[in-house]
DSSP file (Angstrom, degrees, kcal/mol; ACC not computed):
  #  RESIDUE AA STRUCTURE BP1 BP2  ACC     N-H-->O    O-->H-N    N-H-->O    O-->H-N    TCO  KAPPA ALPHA  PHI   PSI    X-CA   Y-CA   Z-CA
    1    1 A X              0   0    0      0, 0.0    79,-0.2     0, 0.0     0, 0.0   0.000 360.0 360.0 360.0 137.5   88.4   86.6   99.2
    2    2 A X        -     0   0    0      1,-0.1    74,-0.0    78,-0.0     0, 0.0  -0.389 360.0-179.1 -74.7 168.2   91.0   88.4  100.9
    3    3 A X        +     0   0    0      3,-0.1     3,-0.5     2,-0.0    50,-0.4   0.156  46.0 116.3-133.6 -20.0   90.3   90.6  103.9
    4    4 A X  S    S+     0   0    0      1,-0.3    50,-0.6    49,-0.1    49,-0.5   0.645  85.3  29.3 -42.5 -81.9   94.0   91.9  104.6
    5    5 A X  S    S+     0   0    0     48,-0.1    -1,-0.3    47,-0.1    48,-0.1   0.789 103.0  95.4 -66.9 -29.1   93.5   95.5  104.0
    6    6 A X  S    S-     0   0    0     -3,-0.5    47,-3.6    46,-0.2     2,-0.3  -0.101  78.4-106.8 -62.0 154.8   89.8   95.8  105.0
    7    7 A X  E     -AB  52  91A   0     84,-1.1    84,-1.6    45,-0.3     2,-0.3  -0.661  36.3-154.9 -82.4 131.1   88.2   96.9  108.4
    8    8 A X  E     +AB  51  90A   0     43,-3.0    43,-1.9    -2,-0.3    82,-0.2  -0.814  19.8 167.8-100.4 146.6   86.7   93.9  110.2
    9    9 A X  E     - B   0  89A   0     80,-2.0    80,-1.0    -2,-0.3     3,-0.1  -0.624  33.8-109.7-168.8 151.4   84.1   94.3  112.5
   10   10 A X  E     - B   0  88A   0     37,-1.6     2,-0.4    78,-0.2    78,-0.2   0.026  45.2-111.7 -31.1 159.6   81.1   92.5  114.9
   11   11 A X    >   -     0   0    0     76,-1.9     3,-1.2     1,-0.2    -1,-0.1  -0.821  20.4-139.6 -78.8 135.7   78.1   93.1  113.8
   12   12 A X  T 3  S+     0   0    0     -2,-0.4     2,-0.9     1,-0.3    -1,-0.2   0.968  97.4  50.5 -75.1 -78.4   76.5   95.3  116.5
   13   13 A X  T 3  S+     0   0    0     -3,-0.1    -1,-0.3     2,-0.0     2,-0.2   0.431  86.0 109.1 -47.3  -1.8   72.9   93.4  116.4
   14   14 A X    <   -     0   0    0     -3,-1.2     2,-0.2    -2,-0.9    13,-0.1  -0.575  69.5-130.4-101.9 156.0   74.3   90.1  116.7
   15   15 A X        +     0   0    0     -2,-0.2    11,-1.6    11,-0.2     2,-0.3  -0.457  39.4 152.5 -86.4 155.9   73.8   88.2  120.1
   16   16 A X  E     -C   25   0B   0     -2,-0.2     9,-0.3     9,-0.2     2,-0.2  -0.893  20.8-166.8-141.7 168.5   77.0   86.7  121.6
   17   17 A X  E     -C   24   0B   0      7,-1.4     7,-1.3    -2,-0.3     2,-1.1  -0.605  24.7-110.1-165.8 127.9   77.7   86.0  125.1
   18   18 A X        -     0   0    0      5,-0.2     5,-0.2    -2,-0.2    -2,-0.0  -0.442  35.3-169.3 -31.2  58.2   81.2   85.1  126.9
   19   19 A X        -     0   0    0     -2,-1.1     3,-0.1     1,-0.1    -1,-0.1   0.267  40.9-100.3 -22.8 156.4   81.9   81.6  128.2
   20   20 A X  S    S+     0   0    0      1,-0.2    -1,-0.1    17,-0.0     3,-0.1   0.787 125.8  21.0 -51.3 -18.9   84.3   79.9  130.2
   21   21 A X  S    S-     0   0    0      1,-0.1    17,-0.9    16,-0.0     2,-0.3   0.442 131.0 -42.9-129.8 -12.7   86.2   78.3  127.0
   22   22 A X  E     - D   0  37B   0     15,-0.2     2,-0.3    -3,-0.1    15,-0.2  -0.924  68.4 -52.2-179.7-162.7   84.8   81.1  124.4
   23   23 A X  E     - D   0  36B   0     13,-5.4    13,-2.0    -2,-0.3     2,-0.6  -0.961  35.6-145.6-123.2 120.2   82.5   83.0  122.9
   24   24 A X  E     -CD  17  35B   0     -7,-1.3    -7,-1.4    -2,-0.3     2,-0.3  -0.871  15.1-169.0 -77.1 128.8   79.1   81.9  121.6
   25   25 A X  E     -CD  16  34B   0      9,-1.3     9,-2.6    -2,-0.6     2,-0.5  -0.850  10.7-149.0 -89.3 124.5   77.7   83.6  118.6
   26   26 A X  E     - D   0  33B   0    -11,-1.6     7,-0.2    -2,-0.3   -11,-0.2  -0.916  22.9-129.4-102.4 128.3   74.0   83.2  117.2
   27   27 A X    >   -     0   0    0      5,-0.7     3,-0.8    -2,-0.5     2,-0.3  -0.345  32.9-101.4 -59.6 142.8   73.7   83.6  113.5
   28   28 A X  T 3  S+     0   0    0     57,-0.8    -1,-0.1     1,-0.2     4,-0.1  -0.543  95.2   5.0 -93.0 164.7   71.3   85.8  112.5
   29   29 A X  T 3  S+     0   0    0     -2,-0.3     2,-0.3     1,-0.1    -1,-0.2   0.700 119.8  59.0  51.9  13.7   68.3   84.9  111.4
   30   30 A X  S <  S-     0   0    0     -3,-0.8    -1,-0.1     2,-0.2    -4,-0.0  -0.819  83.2-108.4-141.2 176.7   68.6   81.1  112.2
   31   31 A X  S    S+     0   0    0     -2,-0.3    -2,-0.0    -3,-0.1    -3,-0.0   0.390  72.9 122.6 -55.6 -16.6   69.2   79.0  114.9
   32   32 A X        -     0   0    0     -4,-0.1    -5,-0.7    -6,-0.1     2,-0.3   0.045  52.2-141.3 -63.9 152.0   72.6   78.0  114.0
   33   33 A X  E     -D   26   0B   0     -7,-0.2     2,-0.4     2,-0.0    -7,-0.3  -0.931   0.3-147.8-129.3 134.7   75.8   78.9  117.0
   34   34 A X  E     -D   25   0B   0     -9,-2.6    -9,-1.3    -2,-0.3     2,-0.7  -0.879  11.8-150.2 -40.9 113.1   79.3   80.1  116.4
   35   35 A X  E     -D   24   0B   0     -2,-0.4     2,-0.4   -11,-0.2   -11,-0.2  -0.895  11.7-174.2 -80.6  94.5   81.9   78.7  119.0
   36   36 A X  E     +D   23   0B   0    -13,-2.0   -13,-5.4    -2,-0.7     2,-0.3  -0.694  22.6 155.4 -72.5 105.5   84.5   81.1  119.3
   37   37 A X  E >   +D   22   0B   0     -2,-0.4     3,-1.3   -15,-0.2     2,-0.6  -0.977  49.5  12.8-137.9 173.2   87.0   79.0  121.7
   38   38 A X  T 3  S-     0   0    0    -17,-0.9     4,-0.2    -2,-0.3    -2,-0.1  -0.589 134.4 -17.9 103.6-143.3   90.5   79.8  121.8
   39   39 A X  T 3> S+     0   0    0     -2,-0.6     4,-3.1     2,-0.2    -1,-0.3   0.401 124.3  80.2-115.4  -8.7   92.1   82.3  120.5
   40   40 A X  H <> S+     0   0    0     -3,-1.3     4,-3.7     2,-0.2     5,-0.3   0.956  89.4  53.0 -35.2 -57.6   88.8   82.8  118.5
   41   41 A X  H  > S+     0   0    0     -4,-0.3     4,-1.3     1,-0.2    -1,-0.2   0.831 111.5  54.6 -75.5 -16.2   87.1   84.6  121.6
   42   42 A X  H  > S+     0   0    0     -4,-0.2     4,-1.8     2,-0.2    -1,-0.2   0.901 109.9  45.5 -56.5 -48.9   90.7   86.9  121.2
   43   43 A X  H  X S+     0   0    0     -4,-3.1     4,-2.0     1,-0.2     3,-0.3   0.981 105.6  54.6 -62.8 -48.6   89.6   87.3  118.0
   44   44 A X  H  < S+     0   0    0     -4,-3.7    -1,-0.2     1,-0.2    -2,-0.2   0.781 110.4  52.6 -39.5 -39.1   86.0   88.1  119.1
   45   45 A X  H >< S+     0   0    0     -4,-1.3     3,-0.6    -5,-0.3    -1,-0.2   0.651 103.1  52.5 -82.6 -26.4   87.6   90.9  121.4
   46   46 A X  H >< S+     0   0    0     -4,-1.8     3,-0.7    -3,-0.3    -2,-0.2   0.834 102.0  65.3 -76.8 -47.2   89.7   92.9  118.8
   47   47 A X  T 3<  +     0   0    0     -4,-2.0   -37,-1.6     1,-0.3    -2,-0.1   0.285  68.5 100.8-107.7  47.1   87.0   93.1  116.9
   48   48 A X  T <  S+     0   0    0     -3,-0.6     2,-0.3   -39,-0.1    -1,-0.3   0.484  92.5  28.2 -69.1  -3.4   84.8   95.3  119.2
   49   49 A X  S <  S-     0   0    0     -3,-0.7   -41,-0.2   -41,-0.1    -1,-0.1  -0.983 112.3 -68.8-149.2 149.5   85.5   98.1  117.4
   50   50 A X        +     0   0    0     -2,-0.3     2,-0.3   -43,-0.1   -41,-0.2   0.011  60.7 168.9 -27.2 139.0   86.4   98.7  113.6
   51   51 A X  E     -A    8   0A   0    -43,-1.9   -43,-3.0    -4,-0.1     2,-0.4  -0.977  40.1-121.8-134.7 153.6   89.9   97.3  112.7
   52   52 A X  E >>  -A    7   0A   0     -2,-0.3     4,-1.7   -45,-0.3     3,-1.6  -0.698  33.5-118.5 -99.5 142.3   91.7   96.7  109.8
   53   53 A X  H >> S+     0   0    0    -47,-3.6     4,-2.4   -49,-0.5     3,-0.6   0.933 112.0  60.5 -41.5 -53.0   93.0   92.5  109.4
   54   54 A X  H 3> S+     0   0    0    -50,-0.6     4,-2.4   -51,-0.3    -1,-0.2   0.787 103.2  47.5 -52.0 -39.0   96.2   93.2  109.5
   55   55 A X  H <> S+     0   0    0     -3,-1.6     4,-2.1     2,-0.2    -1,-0.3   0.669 105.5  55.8 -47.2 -44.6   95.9   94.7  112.7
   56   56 A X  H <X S+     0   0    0     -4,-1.7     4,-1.2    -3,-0.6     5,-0.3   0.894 108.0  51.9 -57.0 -54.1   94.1   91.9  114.3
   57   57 A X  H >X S+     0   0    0     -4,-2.4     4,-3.0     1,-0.2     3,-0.9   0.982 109.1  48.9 -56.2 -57.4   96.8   89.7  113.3
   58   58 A X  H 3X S+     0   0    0     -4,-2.4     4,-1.2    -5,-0.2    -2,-0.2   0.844 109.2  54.2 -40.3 -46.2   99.5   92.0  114.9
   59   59 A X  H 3< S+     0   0    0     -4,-2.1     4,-0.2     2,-0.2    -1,-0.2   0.481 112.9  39.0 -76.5 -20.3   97.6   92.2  118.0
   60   60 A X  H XX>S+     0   0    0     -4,-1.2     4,-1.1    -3,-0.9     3,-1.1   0.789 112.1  54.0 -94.3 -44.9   97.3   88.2  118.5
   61   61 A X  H >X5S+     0   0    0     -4,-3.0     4,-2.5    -5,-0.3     3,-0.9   0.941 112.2  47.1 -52.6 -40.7  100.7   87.4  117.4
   62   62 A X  H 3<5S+     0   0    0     -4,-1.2    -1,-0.3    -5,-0.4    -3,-0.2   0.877 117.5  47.1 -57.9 -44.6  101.6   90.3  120.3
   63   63 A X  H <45S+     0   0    0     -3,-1.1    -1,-0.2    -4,-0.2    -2,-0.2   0.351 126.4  24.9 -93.2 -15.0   99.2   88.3  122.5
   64   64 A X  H <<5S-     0   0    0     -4,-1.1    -2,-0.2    -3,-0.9    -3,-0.2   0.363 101.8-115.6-149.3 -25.3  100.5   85.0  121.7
   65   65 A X     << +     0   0    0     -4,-2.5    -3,-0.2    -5,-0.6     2,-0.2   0.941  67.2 152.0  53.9  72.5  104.1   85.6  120.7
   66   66 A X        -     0   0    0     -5,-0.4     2,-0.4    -8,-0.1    -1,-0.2  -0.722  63.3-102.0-126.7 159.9  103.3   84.4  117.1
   67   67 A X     >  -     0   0    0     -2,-0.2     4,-0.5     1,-0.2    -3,-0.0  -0.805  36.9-153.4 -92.4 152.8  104.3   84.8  113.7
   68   68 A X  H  > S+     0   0    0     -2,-0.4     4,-1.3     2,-0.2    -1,-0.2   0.464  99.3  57.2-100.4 -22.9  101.2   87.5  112.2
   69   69 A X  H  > S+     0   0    0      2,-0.2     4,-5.0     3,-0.1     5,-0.3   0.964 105.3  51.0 -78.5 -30.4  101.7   86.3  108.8
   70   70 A X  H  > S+     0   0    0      2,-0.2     4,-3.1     1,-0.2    -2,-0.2   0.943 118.4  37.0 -26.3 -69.5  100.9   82.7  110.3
   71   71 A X  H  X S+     0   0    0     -4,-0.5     4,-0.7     2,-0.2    -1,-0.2   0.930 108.2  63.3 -64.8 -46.5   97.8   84.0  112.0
   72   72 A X  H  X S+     0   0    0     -4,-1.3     4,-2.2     2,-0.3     3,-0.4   0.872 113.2  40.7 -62.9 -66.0   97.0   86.3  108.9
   73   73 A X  H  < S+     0   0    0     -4,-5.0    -1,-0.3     1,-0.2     4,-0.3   0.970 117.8  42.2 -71.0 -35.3   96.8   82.9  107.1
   74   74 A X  H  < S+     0   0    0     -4,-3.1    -2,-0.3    -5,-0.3    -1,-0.2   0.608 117.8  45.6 -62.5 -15.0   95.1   81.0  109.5
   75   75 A X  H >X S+     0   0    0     -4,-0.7     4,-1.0    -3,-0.4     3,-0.8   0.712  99.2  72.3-144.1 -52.3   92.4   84.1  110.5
   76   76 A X  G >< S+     0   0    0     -4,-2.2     3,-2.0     1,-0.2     4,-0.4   0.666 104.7  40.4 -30.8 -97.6   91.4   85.2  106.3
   77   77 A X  G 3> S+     0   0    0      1,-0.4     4,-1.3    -4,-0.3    -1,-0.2   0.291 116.4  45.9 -96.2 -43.0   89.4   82.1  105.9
   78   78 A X  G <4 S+     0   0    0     -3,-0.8    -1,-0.4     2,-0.2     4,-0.2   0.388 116.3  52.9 -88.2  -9.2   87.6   82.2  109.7
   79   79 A X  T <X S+     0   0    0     -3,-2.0     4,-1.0    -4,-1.0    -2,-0.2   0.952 107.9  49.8 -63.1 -74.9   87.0   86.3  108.8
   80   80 A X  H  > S+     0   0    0     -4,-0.4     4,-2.2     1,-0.3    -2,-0.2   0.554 115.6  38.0 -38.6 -54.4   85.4   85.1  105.6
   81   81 A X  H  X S+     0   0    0     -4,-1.3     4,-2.2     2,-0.2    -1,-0.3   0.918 116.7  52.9 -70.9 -45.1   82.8   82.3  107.4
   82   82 A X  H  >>S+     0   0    0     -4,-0.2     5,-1.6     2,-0.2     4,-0.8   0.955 115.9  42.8 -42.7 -63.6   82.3   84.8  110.3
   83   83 A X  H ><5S+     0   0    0     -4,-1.0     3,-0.8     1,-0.3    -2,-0.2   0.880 117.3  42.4 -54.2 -50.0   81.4   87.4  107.2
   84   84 A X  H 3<5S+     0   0    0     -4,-2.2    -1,-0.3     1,-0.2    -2,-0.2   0.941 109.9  57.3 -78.3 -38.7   79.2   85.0  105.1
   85   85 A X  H 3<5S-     0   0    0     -4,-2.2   -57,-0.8    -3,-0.3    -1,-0.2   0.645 115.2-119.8 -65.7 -20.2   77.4   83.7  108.4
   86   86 A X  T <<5S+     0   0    0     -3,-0.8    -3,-0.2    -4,-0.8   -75,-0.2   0.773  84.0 122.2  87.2  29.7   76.4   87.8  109.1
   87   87 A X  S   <S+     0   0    0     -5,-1.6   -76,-1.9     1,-0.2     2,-0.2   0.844  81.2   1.5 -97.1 -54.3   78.4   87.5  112.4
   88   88 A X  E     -B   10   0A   0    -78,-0.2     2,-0.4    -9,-0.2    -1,-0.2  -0.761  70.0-132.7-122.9 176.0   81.0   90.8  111.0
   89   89 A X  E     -B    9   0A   0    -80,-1.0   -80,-2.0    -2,-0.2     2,-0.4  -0.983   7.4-139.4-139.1 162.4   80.9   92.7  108.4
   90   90 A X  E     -B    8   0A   0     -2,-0.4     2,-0.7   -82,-0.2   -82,-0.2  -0.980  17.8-142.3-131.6 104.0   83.9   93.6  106.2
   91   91 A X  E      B    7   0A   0    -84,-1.6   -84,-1.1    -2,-0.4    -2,-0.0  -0.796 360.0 360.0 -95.4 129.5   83.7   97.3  105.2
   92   92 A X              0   0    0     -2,-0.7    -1,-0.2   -86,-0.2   -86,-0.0   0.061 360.0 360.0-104.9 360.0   85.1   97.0  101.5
């Protein structure tokens, strides 16, 4: 499902903590880890406070001196597993 216009953001309860190479993410409720490694843990960091996708994209393509529709496709699809895993939520 697209995400472009909607506000992304972590879920506040979920635990995470910063690595050398990323970010780990714990699923909630499970055992299950996220590895955020990359421009992932960028991604992890824009979305400390509500944002809308489109923005997120602008703001790594800025970071990265990237095309944002590039990332925009690449980053829907990694929203979308973040969102079905309970890692952000996608205010609709």
């Amino acid at each position: 499902m697209p995400v472009s216009a909607e506000h992304v953001i972590r879920r506040g309860d979920v635990l995470w903590r910063a690595t050398l190479d990323g970010v780990l993410v714990r699923v909630p409720g499970g055992d299950d880890v996220v590895k955020l490694a990359g421009t992932g843990a960028a991604l992890w960091a824009e979305l400390d406070e509500p944002i809308r996708f489109h923005a997120v994209c602008a703001a790594l393509a800025r970071t990265h001196d990237a095309n944002a529709e590039r990332i925009a496709s690449d980053l829907a699809p990694v929203i979308d597993e973040l969102a079905d895993k309970a890692v952000v939520q996608i205010d609709r």
